[in-house]
N, C-alpha and C positions, 0 to 999 in steps of 0.2 A: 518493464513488465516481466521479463524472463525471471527477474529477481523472486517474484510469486509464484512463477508456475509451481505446479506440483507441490505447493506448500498448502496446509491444514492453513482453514480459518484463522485458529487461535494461533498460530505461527504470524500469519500475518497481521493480527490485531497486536501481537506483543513487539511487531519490527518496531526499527524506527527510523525517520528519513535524514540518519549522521550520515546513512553512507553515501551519498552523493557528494556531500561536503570529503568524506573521507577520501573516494577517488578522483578530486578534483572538479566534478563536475560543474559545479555553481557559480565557477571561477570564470566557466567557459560559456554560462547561460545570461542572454539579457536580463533585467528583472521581469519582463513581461513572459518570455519562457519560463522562467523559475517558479512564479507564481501557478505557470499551469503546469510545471511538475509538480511539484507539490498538491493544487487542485485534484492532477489525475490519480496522487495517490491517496490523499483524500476518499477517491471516490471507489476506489479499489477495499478500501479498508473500511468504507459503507456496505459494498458486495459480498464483504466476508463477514460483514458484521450480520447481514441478513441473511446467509446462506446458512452460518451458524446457528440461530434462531430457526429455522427450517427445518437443520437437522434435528436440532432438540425435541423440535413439534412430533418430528415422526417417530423418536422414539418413547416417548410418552404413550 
């Protein structure tokens, strides 16, 4: 989650989930954790995807 903070919307919608793999992480996760890593990121990058959309609203 630190991986997002303070990062813009579209920073977040443009990441991608290599880096877990990159620092080993997936290696060390059951499949049933890995799945809800990925879920949670999933659902973080719904939150930006609609916070996005908000901001746009407002400046219209």
């Amino acid at each position: 989650i630190r991986t997002f903070s303070d990062q813009r919307p579209q920073e977040i919608l443009d990441s991608s989930a290599n880096f877990l793999s990159e620092i080993g992480l997936t290696e060390h996760l059951s499949p049933t954790r890995s799945n809800g890593m990925l879920s949670m990121l999933k659902q973080i990058k719904m939150y930006a995807l609609a916070f996005k959309a908000k901001q746009q609203m407002g400046q219209s």
